[in-house]
VOPAGU-2260 file (C-alpha; in pm, 1 decimal, decimal comma):
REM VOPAGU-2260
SITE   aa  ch    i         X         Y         Z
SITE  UNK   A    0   14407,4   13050,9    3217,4
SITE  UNK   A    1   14495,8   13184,6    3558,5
SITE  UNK   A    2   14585,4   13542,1    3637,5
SITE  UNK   A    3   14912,0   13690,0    3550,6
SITE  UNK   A    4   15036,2   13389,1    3311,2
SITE  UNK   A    5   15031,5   13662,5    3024,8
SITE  UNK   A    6   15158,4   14021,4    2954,4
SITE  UNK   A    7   14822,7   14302,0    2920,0
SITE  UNK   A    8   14773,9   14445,4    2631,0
SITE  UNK   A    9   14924,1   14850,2    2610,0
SITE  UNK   A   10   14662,8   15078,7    2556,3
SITE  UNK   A   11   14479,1   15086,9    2206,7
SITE  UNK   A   12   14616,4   14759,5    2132,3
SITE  UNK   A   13   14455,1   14404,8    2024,3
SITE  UNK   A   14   14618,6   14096,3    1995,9
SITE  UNK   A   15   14686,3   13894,5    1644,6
SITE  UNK   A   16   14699,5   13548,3    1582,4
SITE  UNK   A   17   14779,9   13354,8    1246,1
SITE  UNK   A   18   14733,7   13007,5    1255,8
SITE  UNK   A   19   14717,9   12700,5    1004,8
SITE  UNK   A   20   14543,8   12409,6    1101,9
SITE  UNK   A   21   14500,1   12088,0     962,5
SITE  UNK   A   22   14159,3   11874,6     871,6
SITE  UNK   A   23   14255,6   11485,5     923,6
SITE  UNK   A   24   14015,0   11272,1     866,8
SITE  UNK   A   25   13997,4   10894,9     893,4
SITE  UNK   A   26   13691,4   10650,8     808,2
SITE  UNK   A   27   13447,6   10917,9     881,2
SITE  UNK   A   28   13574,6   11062,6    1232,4
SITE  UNK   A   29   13813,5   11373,6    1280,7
SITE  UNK   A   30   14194,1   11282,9    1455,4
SITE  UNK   A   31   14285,7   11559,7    1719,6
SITE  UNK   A   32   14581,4   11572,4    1920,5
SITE  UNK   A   33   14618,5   11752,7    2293,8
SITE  UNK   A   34   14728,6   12073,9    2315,4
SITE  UNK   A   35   14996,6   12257,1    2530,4
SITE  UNK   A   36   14834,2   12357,3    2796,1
SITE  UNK   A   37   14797,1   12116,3    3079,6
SITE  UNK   A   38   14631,5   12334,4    3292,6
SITE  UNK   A   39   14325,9   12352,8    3054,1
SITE  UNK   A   40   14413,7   12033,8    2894,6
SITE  UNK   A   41   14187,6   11971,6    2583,6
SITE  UNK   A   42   14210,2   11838,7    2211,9
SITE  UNK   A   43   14235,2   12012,0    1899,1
SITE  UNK   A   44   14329,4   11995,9    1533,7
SITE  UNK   A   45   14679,3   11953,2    1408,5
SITE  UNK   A   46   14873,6   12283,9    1364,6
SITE  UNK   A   47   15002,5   12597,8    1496,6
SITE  UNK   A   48   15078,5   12947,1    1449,0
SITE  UNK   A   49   15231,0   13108,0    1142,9
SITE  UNK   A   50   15576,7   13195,8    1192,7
SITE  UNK   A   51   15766,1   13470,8    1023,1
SITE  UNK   A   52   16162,0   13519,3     938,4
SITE  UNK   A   53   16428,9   13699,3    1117,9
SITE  UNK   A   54   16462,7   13915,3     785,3
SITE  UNK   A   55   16173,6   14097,4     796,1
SITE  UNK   A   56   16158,1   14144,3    1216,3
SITE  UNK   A   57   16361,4   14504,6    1287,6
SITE  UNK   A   58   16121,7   14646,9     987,1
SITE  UNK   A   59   15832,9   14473,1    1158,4
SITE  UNK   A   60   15857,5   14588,0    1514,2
SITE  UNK   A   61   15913,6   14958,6    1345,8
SITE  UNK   A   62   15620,0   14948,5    1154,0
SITE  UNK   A   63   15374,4   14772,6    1454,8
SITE  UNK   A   64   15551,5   14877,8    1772,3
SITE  UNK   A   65   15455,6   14494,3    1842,4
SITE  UNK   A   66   15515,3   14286,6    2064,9
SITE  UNK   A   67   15510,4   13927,8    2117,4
SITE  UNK   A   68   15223,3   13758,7    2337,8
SITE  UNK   A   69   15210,3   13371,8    2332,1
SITE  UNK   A   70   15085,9   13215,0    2599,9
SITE  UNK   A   71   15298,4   13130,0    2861,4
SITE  UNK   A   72   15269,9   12703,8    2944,3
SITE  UNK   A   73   15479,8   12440,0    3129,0
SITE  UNK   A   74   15644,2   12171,6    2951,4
SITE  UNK   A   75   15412,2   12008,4    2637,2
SITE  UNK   A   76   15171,7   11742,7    2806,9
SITE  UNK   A   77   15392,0   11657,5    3098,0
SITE  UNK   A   78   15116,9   11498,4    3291,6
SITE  UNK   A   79   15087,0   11191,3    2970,7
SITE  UNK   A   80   15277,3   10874,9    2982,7
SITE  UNK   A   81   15432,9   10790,8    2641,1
SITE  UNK   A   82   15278,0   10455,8    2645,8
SITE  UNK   A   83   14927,9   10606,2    2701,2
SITE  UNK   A   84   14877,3   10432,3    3056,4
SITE  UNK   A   85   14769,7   10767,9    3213,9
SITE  UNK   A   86   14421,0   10777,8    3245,7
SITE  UNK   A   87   14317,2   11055,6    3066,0
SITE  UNK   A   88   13956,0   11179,6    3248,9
SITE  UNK   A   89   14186,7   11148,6    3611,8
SITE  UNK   A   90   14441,0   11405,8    3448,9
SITE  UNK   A   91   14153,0   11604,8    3355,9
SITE  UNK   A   92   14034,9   11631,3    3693,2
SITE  UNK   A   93   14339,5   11680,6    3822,1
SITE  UNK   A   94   14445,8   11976,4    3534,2
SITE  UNK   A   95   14110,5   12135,7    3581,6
SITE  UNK   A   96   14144,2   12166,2    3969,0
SITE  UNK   A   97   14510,5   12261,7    3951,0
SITE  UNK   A   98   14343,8   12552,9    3748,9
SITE  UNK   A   99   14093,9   12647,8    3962,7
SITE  UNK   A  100   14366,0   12641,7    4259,1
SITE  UNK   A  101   14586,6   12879,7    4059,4
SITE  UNK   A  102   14250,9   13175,0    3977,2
SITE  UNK   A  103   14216,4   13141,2    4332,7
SITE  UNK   A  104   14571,0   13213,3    4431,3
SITE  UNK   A  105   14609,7   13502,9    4174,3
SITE  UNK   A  106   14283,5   13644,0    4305,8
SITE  UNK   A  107   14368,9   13682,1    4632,4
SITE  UNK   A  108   14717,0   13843,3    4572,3
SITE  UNK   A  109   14517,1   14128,2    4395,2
SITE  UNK   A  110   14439,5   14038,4    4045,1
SITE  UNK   A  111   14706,1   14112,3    3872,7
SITE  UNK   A  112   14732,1   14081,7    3507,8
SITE  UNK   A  113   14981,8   14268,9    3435,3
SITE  UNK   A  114   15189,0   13917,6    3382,8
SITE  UNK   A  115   15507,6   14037,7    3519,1
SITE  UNK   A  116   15819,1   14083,3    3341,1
SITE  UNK   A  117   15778,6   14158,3    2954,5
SITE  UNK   A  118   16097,2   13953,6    2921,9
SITE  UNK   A  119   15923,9   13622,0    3000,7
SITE  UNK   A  120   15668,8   13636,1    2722,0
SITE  UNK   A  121   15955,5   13779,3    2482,1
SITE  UNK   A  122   15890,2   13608,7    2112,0
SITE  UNK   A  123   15967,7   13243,6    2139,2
SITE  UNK   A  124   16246,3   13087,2    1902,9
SITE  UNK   A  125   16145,2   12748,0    1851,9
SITE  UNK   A  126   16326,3   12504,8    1965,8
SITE  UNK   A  127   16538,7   12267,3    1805,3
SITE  UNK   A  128   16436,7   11935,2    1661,6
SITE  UNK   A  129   16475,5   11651,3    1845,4
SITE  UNK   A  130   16801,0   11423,7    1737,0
SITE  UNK   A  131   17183,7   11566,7    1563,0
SITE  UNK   A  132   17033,3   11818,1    1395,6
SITE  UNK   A  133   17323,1   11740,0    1143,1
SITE  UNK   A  134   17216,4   11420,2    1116,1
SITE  UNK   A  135   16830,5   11462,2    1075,1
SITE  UNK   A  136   16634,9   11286,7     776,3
SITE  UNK   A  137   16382,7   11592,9     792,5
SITE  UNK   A  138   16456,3   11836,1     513,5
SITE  UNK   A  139   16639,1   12116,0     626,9
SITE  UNK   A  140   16391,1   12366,7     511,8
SITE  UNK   A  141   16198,5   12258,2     795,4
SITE  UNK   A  142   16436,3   12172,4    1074,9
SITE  UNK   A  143   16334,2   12415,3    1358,4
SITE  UNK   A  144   16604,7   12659,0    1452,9
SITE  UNK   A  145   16591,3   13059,3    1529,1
SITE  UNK   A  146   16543,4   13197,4    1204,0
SITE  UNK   A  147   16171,4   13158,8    1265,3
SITE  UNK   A  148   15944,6   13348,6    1471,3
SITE  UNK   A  149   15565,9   13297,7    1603,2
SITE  UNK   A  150   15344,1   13519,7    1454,2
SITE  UNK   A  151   15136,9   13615,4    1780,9
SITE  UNK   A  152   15121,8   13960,5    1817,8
SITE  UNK   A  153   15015,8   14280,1    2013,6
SITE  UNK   A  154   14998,9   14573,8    1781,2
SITE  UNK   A  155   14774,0   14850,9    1773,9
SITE  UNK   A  156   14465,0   14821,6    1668,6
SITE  UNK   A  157   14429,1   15122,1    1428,9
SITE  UNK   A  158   14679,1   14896,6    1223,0
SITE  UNK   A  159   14573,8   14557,5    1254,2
SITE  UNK   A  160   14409,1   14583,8     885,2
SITE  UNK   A  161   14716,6   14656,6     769,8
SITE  UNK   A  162   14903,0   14355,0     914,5
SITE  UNK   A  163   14664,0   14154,1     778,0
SITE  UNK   A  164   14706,9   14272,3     443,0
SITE  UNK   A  165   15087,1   14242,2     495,3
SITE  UNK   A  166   15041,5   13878,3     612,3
SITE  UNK   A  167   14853,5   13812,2     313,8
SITE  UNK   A  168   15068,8   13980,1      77,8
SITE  UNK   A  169   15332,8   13692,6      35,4
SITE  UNK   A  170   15062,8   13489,5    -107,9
SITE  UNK   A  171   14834,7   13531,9    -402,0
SITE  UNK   A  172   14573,0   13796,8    -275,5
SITE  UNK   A  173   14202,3   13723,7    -291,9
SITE  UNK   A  174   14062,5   13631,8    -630,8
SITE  UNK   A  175   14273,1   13740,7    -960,5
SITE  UNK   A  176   14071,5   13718,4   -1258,7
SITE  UNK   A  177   14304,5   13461,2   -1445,6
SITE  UNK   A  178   14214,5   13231,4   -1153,5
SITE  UNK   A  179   13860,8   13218,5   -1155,1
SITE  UNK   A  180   13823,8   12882,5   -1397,0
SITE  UNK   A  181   13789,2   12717,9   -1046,9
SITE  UNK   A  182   13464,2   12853,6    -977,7
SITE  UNK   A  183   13117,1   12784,5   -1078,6
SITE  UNK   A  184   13055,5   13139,4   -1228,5
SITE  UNK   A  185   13395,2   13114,4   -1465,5
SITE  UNK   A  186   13124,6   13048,6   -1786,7
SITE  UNK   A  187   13023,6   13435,1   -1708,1
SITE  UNK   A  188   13140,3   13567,8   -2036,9
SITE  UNK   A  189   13301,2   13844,4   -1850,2
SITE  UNK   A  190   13527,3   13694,2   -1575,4
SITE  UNK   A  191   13728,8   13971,9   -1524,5
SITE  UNK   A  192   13450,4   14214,6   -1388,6
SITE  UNK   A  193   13309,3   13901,2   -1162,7
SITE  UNK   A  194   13680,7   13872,7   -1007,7
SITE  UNK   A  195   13665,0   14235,3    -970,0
SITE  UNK   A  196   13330,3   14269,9    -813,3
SITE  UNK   A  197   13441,6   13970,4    -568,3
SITE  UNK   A  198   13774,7   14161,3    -449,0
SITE  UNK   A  199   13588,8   14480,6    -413,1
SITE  UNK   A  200   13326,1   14279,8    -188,0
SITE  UNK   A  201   13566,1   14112,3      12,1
SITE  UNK   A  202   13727,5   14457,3      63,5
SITE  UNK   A  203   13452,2   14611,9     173,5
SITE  UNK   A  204   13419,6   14322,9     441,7
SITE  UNK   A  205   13746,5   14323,8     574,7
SITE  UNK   A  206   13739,1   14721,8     619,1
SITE  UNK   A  207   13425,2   14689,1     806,4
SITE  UNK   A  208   13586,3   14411,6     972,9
SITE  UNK   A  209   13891,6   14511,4    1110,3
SITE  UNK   A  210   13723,7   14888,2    1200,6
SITE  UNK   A  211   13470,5   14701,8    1440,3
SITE  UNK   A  212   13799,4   14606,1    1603,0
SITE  UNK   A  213   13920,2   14936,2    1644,5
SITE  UNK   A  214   13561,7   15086,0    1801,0
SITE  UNK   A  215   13590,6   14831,1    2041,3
SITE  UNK   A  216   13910,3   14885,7    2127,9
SITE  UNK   A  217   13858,2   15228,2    2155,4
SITE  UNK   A  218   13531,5   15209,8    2368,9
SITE  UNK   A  219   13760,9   14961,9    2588,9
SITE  UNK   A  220   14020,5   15204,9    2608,7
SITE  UNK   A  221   13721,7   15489,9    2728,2
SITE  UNK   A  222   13547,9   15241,3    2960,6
SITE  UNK   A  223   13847,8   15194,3    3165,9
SITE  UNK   A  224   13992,9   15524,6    3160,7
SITE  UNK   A  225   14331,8   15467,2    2965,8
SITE  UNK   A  226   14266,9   15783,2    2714,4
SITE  UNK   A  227   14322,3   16081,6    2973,8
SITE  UNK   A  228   14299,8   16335,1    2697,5
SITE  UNK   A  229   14133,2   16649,8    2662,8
SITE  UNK   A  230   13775,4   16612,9    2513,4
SITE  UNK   A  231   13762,3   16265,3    2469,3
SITE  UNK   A  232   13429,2   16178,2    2614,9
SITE  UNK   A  233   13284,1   15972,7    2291,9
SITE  UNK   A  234   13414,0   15613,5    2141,8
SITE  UNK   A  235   13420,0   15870,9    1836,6
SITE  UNK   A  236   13655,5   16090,3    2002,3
SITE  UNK   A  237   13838,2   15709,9    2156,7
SITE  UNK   A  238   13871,1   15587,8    1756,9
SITE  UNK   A  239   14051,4   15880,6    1577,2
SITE  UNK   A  240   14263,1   15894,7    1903,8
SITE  UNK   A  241   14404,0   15571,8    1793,3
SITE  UNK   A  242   14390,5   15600,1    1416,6
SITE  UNK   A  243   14585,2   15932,0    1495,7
SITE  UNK   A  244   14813,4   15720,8    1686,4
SITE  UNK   A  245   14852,1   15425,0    1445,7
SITE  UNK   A  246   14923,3   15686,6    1131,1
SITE  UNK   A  247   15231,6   15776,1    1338,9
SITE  UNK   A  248   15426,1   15473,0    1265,2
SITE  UNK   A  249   15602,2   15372,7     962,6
SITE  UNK   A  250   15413,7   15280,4     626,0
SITE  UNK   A  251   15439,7   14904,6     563,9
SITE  UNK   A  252   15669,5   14877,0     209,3
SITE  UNK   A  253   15867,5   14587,2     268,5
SITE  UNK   A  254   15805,7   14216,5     185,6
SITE  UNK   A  255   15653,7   13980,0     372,2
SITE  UNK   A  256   15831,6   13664,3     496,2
SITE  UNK   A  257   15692,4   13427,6     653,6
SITE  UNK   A  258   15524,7   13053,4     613,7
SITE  UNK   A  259   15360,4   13011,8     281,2
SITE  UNK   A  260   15040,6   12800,9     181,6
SITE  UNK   A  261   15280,0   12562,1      -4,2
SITE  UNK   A  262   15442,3   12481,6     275,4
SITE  UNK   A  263   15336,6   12464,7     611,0
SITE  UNK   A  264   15453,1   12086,2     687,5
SITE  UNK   A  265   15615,8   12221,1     960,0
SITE  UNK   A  266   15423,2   12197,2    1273,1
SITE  UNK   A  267   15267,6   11849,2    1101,8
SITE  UNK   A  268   15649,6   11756,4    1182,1
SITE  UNK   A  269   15636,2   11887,2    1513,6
SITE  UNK   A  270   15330,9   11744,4    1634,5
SITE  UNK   A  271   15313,6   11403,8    1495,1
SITE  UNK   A  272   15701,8   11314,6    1370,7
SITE  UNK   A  273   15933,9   11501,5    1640,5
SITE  UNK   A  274   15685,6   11380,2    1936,2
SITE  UNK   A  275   15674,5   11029,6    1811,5
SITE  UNK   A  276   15295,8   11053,8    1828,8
SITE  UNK   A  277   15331,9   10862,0    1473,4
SITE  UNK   A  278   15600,4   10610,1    1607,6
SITE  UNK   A  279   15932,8   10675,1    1480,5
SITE  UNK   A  280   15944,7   10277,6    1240,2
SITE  UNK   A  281   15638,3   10424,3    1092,8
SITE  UNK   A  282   15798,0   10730,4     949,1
SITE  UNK   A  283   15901,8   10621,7     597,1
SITE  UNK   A  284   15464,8   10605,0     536,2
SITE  UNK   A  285   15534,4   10995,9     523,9
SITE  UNK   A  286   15796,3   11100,6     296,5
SITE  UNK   A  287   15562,1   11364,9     218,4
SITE  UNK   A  288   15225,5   11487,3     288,6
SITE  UNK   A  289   14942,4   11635,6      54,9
SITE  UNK   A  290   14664,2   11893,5     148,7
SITE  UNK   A  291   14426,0   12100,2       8,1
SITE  UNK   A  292   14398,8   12428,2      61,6
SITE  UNK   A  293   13975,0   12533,4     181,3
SITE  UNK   A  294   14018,1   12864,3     260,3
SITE  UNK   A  295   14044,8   13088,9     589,5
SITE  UNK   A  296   13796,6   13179,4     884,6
SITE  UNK   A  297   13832,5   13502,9    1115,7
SITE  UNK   A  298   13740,0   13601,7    1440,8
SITE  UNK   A  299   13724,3   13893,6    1722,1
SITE  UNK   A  300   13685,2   13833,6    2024,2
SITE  UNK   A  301   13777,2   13939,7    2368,0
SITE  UNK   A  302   14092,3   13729,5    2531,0
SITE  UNK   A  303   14084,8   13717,3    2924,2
SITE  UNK   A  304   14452,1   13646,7    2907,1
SITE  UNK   A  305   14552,9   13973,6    2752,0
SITE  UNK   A  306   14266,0   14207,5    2850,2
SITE  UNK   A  307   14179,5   14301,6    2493,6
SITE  UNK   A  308   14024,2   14213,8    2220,5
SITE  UNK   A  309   14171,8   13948,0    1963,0
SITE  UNK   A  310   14182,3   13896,1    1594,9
SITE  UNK   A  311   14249,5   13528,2    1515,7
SITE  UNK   A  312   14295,6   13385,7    1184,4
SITE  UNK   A  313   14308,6   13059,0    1085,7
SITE  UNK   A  314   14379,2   12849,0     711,4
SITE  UNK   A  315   14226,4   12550,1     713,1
SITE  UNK   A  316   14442,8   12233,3     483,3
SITE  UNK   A  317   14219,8   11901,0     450,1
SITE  UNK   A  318   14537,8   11618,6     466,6
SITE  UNK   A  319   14533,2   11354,3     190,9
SITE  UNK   A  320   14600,7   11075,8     291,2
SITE  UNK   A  321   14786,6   10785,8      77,2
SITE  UNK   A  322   14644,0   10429,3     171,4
SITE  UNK   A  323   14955,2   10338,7     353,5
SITE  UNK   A  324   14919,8   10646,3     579,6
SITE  UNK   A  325   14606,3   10596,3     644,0
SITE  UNK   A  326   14659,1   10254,6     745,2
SITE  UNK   A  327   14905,9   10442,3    1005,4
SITE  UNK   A  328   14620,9   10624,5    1149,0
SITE  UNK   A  329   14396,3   10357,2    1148,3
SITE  UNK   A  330   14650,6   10133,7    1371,0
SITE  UNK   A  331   14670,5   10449,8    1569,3
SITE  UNK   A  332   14315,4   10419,7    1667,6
SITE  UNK   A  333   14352,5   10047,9    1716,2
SITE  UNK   A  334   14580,0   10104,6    2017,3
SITE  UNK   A  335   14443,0   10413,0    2131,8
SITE  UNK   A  336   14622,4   10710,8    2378,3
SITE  UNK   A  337   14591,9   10990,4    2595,1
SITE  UNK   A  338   14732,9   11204,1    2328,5
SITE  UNK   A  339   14498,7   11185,6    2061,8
SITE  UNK   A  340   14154,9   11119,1    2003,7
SITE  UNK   A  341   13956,8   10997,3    1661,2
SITE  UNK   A  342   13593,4   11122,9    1716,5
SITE  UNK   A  343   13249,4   11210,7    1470,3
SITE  UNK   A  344   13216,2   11522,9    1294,9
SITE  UNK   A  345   12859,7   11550,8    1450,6
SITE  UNK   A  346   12970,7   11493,5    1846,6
SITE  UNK   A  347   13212,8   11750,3    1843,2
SITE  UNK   A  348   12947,8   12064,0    1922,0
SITE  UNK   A  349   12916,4   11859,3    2232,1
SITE  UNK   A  350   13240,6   11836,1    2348,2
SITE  UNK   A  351   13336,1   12237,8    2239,4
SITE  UNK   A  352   13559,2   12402,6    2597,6
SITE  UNK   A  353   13550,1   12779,6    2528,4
SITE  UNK   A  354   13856,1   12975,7    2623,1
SITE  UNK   A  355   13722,9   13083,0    2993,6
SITE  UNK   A  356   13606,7   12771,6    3069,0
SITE  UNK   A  357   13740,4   12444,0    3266,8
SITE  UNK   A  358   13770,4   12141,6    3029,4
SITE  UNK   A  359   13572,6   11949,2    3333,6
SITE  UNK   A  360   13261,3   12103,9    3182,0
SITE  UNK   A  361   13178,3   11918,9    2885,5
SITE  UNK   A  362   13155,3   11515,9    2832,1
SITE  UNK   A  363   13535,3   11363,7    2794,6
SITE  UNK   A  364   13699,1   11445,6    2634,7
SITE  UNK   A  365   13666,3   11820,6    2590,3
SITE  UNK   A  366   13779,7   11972,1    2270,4
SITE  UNK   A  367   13924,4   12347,1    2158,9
SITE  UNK   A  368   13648,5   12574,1    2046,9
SITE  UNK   A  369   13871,9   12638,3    1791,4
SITE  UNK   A  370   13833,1   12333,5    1633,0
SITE  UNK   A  371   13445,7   12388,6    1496,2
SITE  UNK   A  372   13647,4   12622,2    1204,9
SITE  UNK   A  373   13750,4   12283,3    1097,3
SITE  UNK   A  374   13373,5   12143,8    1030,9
SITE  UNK   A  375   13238,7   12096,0     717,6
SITE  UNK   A  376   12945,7   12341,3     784,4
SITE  UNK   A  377   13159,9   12561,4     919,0
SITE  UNK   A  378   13337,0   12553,2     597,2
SITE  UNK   A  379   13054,7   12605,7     386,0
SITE  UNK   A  380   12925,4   12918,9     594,8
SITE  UNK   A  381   12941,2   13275,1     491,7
SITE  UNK   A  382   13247,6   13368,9     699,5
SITE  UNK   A  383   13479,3   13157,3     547,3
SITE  UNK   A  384   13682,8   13317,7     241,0
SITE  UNK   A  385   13954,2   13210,8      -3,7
SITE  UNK   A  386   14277,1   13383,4       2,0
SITE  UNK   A  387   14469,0   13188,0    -277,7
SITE  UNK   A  388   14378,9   12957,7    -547,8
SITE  UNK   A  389   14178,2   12665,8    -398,6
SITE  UNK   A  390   14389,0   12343,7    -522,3
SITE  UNK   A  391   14604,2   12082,5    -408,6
SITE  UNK   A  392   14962,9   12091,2    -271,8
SITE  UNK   A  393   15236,5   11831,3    -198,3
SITE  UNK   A  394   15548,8   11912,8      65,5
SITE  UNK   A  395   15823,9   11640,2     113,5
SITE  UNK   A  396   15955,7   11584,2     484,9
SITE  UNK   A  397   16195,4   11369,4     414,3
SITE  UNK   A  398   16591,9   11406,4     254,5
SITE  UNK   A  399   16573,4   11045,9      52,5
SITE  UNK   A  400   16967,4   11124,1      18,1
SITE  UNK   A  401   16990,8   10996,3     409,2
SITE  UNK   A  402   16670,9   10804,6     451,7
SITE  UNK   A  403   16749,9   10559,0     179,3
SITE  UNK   A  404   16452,7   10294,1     175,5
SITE  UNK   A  405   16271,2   10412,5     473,3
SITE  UNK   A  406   16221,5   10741,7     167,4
SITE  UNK   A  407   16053,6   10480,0     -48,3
């Protein structure tokens, strides 16, 4: 992304992402849409970021100080033609130069990355779904309005495990005892010290976790000169500068509320319904969707855009699909378009555009590094955890009260 299209991180802070994303697969090869981002157009798994609800916000920016930091974008895939007549590889030539054009322009004004006013990159309320929103066949519960908010933060490090845990807290945490039968190990005549053993494991990974984050932080904060303190010459001295400074807000004692497990049909909606990518007569295939929950994967990493480091989180859902939706899909593929793409677990290390990098640099099409957490042996490596009971769970889109038949 060019310079100055996002606000910099304050001093001591990191940036959070929470982010669902869905596993679609049809005859054998992955579906993947294209993102938001023209100017580094690439493809990527179904989903989003987590949002959270206008209840909980005042007690959230207390306890945080966050603030929000999407990524700044022009208008969803502009450059496509709805009937897919665009040729794709031109736009990415196009995109990618348009990018290059852009660095080059914000390098010789100076650099800066500050992003400019805070105000632009204030948190997003979604917009509203397309149609009378009074007269909308998608359920209510789901209808996009301004109770919901993206859950793309810049907090302070020093607190970051904390937010985590909050984020988690609306859901069932880790592995309770009484849910182990779903494991291999639940003949173990004593479950209940197995599921113990497991949480205190997993506890002692996050903690280790999420403190990396804040000596990094802290020796980022040192390298560039942002602590001017007395005596701080060490990353030791850098780290219990920020703890100190992250033990100065408000403990975290209210509930989280946010997007649950059980229901996060909402940017499926988005994505596929409300852009017409599935085609509005073929709607009534989806009065409701089922997915299994797999688990999570987490990450920290340094983001360019925001000049700090990053910890992104992602739950991965593997969509069931009925026979008559994926008969949908299938007649997707049969017609083909610029805005999606159905391609072979095995190609897609080949295709992988890192976040620094032009989507011109990989074999078309080029494809969100993001999307490997969506591989099967990504799924089966030792970073990827459970948060809540591994099992099945069905969310219906549709009121049948005003779709009639099309429900059916």
């Amino acid at each position: 992304m060019a310079k100055g299209m996002c606000i910099q991180a304050r001093t001591g802070e990191a940036r959070a992402s929470f982010a669902y994303m869905f596993r679609i697969e049809v005859d054998g090869e992955l579906f993947l849409i294209g993102n938001e981002h023209p100017e580094k157009w690439r493809y990527q798994p179904v989903g989003g970021g987590y949002c959270y609800f206008s209840g909980c916000h005042e007690k959230l920016c207390n306890a945080f100080s966050h603030h929000a930091a999407p990524t700044r974008h022009k208008v969803p895939n502009s450059w496509l033609k709805g009937d897919g007549s665009t040729d794709p590889q031109e736009a990415i030539r196009l995109s990618a130069e348009e990018a290059r054009r852009a660095a080059a322009a914000g390098d010789a004004a100076g650099g800066d990355t500050a992003g400019g006013d805070a105000g632009d990159c204030a948190v997003g309320l979604a917009a509203t779904a397309n149609g009378d929103e009074s007269g909308s066949a998608l359920r209510p519960s789901v209808t996009i309005n301004n109770t919901l908010r993206d859950l793309r933060l810049l907090v302070p490090a020093a607190r970051m495990a904390e937010l985590f845990e909050w984020f988690c807290s609306a859901e069932d945490w880790l592995y309770p005892p009484e849910k182990l039968d779903t494991f291999e190990y639940a003949s173990d005549p004593d479950v209940a010290s197995i599921g113990a053993e497991i949480e205190r494991r997993e506890r002692e990974r996050l903690a280790a976790f999420f403190d990396n984050l804040v000596t990094l932080t802290a020796d980022l904060a040192l390298t560039r000169g942002e602590l001017d303190v007395v005596g701080c010459r060490t990353v030791e001295d850098a780290r219990k500068i920020l703890y100190r400074l992250g033990s100065e807000l408000p403990p975290v004692n209210f509930p989280c509320q946010r997007e649950v497990i059980s229901d996060l049909s909402r940017e499926f909606i988005e994505e596929l319904l409300n852009s017409h990518i599935i085609t509005p007569e073929d709607h009534k295939y989806f009065p409701s969707i089922t997915y299994e929950y797999l688990g999570y994967t987490r990450d920290i990493f340094y983001d360019e855009r925001f000049c700090c480091f990053s910890f992104f989180m992602a739950d991965v859902l593997d969509l069931k699909l009925t026979d008559p939706q994926l008969e949908v899909f299938r007649r997707m593929k049969k017609r083909g378009n610029p805005n999606w793409i159905f391609i072979p677990e095995k190609e897609i290390h080949n295709h992988l555009v890192y976040r620094h990098e032009s989507p011109d640099c990989v074999p078309f099409p080029p494809i969100a590094d993001h999307t490997a957490k969506i591989l099967r042996n990504t799924l089966r490596g030792g970073s990827f955890y459970r948060r809540c009971r591994h099992r099945l769970y069905k969310v219906k889109l549709f009121d049948q009260s005003k779709t009639g038949p099309a429900a059916s």
